[in-house]
TIRO-2110 file (N, C-alpha, C; in Angstrom, 1 decimal):
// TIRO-2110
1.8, -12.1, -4.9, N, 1, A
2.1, -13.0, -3.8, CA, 1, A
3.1, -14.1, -4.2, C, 1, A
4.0, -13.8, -3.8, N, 2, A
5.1, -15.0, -4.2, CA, 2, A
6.1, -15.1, -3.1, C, 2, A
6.2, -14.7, -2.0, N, 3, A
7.2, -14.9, -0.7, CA, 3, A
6.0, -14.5, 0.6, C, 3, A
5.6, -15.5, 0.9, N, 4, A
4.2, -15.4, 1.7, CA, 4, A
4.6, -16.4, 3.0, C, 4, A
4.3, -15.2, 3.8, N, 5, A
4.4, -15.6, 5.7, CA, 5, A
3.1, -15.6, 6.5, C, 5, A
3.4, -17.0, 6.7, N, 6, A
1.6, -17.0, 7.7, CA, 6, A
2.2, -17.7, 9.4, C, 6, A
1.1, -16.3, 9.9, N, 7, A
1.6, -16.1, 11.2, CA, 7, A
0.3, -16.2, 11.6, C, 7, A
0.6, -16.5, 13.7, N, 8, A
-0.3, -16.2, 14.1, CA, 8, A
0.1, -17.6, 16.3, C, 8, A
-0.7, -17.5, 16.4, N, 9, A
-0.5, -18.2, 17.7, CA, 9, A
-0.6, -19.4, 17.6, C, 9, A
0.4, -20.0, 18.2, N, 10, A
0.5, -21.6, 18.3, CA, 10, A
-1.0, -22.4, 18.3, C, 10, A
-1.3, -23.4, 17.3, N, 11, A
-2.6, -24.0, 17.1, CA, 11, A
-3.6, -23.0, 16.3, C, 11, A
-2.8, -21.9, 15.8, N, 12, A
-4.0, -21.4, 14.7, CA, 12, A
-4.0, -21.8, 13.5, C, 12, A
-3.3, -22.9, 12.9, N, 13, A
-3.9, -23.4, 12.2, CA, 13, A
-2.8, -23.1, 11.1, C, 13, A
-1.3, -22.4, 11.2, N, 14, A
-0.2, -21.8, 10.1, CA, 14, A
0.1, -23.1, 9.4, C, 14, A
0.9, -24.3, 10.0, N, 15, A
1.5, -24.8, 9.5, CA, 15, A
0.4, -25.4, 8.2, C, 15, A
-1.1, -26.0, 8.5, N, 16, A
-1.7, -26.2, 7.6, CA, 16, A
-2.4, -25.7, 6.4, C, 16, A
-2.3, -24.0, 6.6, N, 17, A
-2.8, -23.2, 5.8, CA, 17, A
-1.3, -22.7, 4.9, C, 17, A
-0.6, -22.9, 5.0, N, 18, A
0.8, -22.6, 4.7, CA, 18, A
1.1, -23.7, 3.5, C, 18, A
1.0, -24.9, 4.0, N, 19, A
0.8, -26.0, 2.8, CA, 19, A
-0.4, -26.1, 2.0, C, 19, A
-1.9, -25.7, 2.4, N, 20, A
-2.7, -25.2, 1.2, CA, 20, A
-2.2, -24.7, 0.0, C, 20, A
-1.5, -23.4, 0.6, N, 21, A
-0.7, -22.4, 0.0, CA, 21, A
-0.1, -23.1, -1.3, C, 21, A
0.7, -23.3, -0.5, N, 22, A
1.8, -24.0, -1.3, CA, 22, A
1.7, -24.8, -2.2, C, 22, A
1.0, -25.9, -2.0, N, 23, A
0.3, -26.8, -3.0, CA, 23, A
-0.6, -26.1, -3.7, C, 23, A
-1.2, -25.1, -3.6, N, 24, A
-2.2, -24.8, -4.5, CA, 24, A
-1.7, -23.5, -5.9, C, 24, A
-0.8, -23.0, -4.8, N, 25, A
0.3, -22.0, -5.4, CA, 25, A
1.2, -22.5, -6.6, C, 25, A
1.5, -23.9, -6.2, N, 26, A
2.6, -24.6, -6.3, CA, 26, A
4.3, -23.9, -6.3, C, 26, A
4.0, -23.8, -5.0, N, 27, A
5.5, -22.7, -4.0, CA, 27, A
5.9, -24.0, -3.3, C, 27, A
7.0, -23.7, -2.7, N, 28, A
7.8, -24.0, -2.2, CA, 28, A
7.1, -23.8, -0.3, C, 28, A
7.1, -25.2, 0.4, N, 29, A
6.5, -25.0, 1.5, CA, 29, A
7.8, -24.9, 2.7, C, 29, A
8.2, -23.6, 3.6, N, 30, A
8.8, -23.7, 4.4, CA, 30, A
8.4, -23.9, 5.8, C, 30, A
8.6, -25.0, 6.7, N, 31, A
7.4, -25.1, 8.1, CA, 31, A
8.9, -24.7, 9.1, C, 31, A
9.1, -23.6, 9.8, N, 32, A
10.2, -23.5, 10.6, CA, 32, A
10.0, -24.1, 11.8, C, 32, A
9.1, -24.7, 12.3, N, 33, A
9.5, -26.0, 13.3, CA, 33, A
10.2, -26.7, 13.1, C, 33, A
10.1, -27.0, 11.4, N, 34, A
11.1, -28.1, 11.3, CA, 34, A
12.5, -27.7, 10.5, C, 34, A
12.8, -26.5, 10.8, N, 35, A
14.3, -26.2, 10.8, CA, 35, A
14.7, -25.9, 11.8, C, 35, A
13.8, -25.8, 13.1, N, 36, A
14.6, -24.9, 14.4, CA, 36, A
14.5, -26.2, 15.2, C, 36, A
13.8, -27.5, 15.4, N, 37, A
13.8, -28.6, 16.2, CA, 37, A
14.5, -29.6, 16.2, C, 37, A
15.4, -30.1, 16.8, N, 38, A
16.1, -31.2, 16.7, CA, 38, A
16.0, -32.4, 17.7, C, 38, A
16.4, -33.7, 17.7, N, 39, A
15.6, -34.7, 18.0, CA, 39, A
16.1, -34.6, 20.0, C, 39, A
15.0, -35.4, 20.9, N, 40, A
15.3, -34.9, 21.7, CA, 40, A
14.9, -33.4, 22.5, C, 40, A
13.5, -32.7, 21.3, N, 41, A
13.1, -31.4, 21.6, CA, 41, A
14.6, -30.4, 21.8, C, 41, A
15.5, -30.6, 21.3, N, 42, A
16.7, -29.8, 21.8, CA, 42, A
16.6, -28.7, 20.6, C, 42, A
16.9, -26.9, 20.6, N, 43, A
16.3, -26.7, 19.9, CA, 43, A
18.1, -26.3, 19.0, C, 43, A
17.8, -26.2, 17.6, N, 44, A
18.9, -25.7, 17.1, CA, 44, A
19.9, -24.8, 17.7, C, 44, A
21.1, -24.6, 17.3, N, 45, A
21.5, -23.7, 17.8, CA, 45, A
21.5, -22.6, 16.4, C, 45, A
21.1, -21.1, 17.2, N, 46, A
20.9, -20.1, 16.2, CA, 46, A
21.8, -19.8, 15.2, C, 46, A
23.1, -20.1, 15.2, N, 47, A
23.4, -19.8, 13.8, CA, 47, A
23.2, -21.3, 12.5, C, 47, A
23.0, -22.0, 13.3, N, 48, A
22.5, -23.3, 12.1, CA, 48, A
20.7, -23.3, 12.1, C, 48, A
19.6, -22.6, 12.9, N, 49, A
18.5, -22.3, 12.3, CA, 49, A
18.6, -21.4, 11.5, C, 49, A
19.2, -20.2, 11.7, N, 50, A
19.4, -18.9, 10.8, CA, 50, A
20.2, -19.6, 9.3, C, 50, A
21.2, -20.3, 9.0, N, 51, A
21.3, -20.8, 8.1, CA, 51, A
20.3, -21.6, 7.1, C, 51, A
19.5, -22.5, 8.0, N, 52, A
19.2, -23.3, 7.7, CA, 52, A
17.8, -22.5, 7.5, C, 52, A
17.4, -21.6, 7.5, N, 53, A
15.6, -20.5, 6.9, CA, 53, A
16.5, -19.5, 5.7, C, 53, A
17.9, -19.2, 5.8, N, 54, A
18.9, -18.4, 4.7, CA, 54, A
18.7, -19.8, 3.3, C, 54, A
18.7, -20.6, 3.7, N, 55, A
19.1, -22.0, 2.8, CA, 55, A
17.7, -22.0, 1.8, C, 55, A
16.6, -22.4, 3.2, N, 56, A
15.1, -22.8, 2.7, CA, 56, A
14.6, -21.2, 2.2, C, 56, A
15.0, -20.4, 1.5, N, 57, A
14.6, -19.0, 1.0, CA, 57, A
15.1, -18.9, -0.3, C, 57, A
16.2, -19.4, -0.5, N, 58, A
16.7, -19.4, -1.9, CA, 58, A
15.9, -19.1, -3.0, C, 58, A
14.5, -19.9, -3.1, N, 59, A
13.9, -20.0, -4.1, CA, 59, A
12.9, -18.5, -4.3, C, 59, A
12.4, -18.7, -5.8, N, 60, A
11.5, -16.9, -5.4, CA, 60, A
10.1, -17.5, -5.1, C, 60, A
9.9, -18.3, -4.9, N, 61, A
8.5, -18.6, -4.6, CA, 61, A
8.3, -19.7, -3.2, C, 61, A
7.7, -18.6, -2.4, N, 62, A
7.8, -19.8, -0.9, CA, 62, A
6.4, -19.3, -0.2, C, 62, A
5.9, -20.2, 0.6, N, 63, A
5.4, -20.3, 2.0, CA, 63, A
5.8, -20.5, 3.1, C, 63, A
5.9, -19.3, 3.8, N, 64, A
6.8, -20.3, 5.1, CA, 64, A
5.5, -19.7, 6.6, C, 64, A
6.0, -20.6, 7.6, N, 65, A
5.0, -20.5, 8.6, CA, 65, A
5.7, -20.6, 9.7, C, 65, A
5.1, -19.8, 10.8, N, 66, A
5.5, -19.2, 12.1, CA, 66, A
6.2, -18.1, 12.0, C, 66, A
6.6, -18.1, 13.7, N, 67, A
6.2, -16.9, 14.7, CA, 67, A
8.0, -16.7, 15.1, C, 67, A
9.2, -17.4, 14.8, N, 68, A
10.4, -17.0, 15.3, CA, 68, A
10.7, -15.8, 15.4, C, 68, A
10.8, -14.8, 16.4, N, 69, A
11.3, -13.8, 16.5, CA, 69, A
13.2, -14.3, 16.1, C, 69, A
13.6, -14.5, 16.1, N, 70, A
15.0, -14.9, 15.8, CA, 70, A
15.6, -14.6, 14.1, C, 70, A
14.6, -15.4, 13.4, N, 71, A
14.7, -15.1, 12.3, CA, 71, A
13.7, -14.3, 11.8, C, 71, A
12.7, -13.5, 12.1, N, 72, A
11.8, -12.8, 11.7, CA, 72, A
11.9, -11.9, 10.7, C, 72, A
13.5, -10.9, 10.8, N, 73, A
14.1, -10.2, 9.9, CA, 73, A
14.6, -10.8, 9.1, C, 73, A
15.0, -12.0, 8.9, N, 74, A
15.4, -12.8, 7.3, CA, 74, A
14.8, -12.9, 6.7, C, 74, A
13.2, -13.3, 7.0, N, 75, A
11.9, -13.8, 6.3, CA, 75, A
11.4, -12.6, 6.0, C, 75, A
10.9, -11.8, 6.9, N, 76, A
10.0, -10.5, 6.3, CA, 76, A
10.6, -9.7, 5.5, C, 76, A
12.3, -9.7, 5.6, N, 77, A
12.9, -8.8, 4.8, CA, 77, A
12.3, -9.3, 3.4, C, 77, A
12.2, -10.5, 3.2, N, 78, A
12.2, -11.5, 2.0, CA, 78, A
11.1, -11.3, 1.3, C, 78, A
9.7, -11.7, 2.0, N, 79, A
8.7, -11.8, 2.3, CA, 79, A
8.1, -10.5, 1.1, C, 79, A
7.0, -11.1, 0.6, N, 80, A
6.2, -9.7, 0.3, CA, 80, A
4.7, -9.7, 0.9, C, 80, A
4.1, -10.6, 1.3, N, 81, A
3.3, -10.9, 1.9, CA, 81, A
2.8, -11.7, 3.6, C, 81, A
2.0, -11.0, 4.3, N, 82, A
2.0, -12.0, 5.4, CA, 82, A
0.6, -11.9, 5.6, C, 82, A
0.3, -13.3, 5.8, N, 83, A
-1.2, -13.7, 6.4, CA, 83, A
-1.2, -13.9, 8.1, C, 83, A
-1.9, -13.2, 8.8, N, 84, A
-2.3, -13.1, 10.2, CA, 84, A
-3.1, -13.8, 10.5, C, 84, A
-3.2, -15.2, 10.8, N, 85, A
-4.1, -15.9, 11.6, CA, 85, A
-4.6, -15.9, 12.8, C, 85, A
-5.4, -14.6, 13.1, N, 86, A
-6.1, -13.8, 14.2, CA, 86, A
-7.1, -14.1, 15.0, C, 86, A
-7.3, -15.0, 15.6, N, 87, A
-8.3, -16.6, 15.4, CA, 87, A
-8.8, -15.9, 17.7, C, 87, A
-10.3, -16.4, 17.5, N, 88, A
-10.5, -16.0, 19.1, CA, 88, A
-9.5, -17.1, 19.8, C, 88, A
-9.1, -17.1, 21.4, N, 89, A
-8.6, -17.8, 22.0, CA, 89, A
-9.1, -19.3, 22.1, C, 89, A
-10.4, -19.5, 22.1, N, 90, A
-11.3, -19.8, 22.9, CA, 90, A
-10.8, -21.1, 21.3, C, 90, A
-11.5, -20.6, 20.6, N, 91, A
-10.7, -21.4, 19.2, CA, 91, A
-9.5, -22.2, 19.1, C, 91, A
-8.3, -21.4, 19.6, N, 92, A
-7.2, -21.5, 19.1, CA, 92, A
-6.9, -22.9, 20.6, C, 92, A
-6.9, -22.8, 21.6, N, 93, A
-6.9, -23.5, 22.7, CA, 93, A
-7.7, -24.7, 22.6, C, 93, A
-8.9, -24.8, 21.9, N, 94, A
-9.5, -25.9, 21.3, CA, 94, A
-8.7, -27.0, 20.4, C, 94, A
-8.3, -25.6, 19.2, N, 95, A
-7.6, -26.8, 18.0, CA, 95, A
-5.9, -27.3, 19.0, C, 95, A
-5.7, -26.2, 19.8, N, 96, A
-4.3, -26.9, 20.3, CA, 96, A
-4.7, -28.5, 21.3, C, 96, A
-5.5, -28.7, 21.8, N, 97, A
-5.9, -29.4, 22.8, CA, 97, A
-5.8, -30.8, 21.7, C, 97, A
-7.1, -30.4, 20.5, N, 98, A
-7.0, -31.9, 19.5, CA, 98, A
-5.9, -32.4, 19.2, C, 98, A
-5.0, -31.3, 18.6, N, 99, A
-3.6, -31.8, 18.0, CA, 99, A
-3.4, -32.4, 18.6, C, 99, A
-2.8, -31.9, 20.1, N, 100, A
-2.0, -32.9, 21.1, CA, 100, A
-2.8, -34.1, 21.0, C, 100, A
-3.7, -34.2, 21.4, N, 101, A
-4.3, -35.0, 21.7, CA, 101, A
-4.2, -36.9, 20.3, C, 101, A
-4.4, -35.9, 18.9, N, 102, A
-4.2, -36.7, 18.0, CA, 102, A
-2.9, -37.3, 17.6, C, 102, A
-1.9, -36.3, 17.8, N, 103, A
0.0, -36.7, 17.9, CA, 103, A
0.0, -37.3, 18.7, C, 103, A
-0.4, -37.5, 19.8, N, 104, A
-0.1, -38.3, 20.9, CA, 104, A
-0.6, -40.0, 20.6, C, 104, A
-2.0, -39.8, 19.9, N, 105, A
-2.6, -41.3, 20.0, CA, 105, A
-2.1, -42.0, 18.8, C, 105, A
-1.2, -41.2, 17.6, N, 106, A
-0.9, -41.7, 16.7, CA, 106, A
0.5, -41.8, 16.6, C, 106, A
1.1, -40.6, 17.7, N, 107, A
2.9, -41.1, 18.2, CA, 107, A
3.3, -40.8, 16.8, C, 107, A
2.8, -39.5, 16.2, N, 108, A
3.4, -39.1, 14.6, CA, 108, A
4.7, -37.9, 15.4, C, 108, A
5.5, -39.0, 14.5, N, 109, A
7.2, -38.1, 14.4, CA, 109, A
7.1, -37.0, 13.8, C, 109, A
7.6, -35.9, 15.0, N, 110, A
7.3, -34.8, 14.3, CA, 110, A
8.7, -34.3, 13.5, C, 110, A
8.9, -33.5, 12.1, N, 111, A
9.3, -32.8, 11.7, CA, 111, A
11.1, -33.9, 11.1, C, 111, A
10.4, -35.3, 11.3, N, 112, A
11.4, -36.7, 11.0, CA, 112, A
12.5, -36.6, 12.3, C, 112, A
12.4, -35.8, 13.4, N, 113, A
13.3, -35.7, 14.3, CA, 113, A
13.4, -37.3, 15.5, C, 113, A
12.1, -37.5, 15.4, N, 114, A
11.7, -38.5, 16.6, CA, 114, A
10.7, -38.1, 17.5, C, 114, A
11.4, -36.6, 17.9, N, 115, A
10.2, -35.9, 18.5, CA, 115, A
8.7, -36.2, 18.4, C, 115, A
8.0, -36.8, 19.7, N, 116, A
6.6, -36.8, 19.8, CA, 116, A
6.0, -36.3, 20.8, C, 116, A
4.7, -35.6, 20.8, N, 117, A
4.3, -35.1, 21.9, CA, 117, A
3.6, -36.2, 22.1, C, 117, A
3.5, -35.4, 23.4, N, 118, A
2.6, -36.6, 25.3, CA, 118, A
1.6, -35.8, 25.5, C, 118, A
0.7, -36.7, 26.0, N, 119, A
-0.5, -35.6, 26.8, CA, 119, A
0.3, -35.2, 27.9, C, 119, A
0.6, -35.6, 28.6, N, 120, A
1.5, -35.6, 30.2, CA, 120, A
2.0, -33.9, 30.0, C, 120, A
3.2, -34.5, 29.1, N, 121, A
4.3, -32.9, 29.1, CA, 121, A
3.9, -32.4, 28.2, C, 121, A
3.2, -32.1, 27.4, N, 122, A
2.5, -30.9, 26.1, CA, 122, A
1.0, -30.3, 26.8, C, 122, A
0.9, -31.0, 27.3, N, 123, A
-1.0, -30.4, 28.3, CA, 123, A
-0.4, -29.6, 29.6, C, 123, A
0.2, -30.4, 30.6, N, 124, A
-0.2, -30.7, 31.8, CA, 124, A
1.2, -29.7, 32.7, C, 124, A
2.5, -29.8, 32.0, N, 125, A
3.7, -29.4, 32.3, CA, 125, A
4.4, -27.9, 32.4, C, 125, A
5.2, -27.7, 33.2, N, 126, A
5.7, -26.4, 32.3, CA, 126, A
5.4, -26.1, 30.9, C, 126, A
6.0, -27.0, 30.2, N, 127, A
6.3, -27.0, 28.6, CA, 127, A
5.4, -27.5, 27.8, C, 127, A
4.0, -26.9, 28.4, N, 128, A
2.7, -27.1, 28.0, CA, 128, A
2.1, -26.0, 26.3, C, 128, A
2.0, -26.9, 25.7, N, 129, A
1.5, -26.1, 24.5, CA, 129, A
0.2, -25.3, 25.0, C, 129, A
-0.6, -25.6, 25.8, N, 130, A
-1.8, -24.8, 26.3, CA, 130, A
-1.3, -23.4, 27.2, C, 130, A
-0.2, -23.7, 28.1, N, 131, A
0.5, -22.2, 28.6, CA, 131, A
1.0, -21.8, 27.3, C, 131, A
1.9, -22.0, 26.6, N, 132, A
2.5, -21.5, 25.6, CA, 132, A
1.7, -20.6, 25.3, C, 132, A
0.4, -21.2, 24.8, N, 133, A
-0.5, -20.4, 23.9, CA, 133, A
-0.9, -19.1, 24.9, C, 133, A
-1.6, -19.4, 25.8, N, 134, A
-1.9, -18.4, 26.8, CA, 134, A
-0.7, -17.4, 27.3, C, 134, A
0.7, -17.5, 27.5, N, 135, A
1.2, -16.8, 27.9, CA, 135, A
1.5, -16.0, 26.6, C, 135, A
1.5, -16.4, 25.0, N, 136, A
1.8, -15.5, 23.7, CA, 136, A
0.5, -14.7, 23.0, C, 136, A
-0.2, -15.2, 23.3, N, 137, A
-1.8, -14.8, 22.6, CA, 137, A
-2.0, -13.2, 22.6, C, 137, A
-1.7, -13.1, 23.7, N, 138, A
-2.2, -11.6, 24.3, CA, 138, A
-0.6, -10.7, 23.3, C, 138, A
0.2, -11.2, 23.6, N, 139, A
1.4, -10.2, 23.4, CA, 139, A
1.4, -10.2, 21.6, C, 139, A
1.0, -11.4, 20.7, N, 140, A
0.9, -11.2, 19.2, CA, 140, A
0.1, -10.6, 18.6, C, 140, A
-0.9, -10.4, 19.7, N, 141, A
-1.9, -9.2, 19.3, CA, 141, A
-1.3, -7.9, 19.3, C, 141, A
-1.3, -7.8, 20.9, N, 142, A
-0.5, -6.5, 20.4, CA, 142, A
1.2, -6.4, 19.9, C, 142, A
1.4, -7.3, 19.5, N, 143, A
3.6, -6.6, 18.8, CA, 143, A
2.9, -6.7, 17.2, C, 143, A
2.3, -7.6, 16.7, N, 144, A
1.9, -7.9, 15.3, CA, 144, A
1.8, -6.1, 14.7, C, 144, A
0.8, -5.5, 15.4, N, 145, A
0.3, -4.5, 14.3, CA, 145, A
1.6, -3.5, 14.9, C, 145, A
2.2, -3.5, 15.8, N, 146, A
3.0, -2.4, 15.9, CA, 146, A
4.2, -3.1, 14.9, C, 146, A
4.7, -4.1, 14.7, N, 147, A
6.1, -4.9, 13.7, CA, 147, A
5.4, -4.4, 12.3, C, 147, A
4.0, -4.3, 11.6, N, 148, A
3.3, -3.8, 10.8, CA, 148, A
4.4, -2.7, 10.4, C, 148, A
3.9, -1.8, 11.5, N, 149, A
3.9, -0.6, 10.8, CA, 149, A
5.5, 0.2, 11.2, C, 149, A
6.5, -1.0, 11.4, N, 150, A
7.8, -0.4, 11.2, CA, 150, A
8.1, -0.3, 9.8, C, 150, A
9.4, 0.7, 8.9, N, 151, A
9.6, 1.2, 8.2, CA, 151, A
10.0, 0.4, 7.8, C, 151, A
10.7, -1.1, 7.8, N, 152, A
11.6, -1.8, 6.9, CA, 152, A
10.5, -2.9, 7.0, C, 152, A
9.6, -3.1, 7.3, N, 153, A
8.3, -4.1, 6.9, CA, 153, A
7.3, -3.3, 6.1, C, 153, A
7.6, -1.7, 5.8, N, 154, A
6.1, -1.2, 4.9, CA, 154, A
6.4, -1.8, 3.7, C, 154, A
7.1, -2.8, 2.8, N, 155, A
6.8, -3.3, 1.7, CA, 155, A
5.9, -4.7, 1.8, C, 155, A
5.5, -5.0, 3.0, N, 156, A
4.9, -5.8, 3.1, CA, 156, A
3.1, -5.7, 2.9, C, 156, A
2.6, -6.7, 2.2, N, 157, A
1.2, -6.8, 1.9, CA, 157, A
0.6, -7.7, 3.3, C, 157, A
-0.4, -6.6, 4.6, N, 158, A
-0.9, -7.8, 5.3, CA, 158, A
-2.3, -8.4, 5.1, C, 158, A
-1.8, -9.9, 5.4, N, 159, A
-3.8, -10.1, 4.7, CA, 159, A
-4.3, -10.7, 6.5, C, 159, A
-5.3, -10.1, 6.8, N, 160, A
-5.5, -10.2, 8.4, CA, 160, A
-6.8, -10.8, 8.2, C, 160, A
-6.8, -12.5, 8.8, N, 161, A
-8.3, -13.6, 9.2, CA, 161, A
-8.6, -13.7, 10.9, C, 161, A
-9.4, -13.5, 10.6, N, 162, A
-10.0, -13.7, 12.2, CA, 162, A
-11.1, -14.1, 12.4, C, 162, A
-11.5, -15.1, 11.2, N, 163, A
-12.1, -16.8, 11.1, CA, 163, A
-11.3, -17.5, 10.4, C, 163, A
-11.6, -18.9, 10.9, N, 164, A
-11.1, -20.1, 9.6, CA, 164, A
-11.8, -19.7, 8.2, C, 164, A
-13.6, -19.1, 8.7, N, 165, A
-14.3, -19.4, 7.6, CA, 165, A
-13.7, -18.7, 6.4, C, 165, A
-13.5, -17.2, 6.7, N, 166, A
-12.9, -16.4, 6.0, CA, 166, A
-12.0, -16.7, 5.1, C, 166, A
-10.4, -17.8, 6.3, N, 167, A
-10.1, -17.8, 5.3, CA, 167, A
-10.0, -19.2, 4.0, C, 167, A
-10.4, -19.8, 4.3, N, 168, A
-11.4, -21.0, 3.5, CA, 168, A
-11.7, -20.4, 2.5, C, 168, A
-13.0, -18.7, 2.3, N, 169, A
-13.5, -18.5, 1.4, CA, 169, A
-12.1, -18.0, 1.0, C, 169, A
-11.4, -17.3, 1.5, N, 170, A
-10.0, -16.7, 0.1, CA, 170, A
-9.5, -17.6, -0.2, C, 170, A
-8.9, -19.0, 0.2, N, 171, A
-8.3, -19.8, -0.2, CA, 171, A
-8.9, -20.4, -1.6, C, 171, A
-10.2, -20.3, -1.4, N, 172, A
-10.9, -21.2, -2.4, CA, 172, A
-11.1, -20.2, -3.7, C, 172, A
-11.1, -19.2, -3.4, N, 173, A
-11.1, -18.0, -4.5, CA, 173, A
-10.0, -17.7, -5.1, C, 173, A
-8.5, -18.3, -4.7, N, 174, A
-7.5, -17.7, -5.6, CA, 174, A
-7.1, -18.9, -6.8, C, 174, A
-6.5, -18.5, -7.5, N, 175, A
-5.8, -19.4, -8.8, CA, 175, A
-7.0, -20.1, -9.3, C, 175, A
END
């Protein structure tokens, strides 16, 4: 494991299992929220996110986290491993509810952009992290194992959790 992708639905927990990784690994931590977000929630334009995950890959030893279909073929090509954070809804809808909840009361800048979420517009809005999650949950279930088992991803190692506990105990078991 030395080019490791951790995936899974918004609030399952990637971006912080990704930095375990990484620090424990001692890799290189890639969080692509914060190469695809710009201040103002405006989102990059694709050929400067696509550069800018070509840029953050350079190295042979990384963690990177999330779900961009955009760049998905730059990373996996890269990638030798991906972790599936396969987490019940019921879960995943919980830990998204705290985050907001905690960014909001601490007004933590996300990703050094400025960007902060609101209970208002991240709960309650169109552009609600709680739809988000509900409207992708179902569809990463199923595209995940079929993107598996295309022919230019079989060099890929998948490691598939569907507890936190689970993966706690691997985490604490490697190195």
């Amino acid at each position: 494991m030395d080019r490791i992708v951790v995936i899974g639905t918004s609030g399952s927990g990637k971006t912080t299992l990704a930095q375990q990784l990484a620090n424990k690994l001692n890799f290189k931590h890639v969080e692509l929220d914060a190469l695809h977000w710009e201040p103002n929630w405006q989102m990059a334009e694709l050929d400067v996110f696509r550069e800018r995950v070509i840029n953050a890959l350079m190295s042979d030893q990384w963690v990177v986290d999330g779900n961009y279909s955009k760049v998905r073929p730059i990373i996996w090509k890269r990638a030798d491993t991906i972790i599936w954070l396969d987490y019940p809804l019921y879960l995943i809808l919980w830990r998204m509810s705290k985050r907001v909840i905690r960014r909001t009361l601490t007004r933590e800048n996300l990703w050094g952009t400025g960007n902060r979420e609101t209970l208002w517009k991240h709960l309650f809005t169109r552009d609600s992290l709680i739809l988000w999650v509900l409207q992708t949950y179902r569809r990463r279930k199923r595209d995940y194992p079929l993107l598996f088992q295309q022919p230019e991803y079989a060099h890929l190692q998948i490691i598939h959790f569907r507890s936190p506990r689970k993966v706690n105990k691997w985490v604490s078991g490697l190195g």
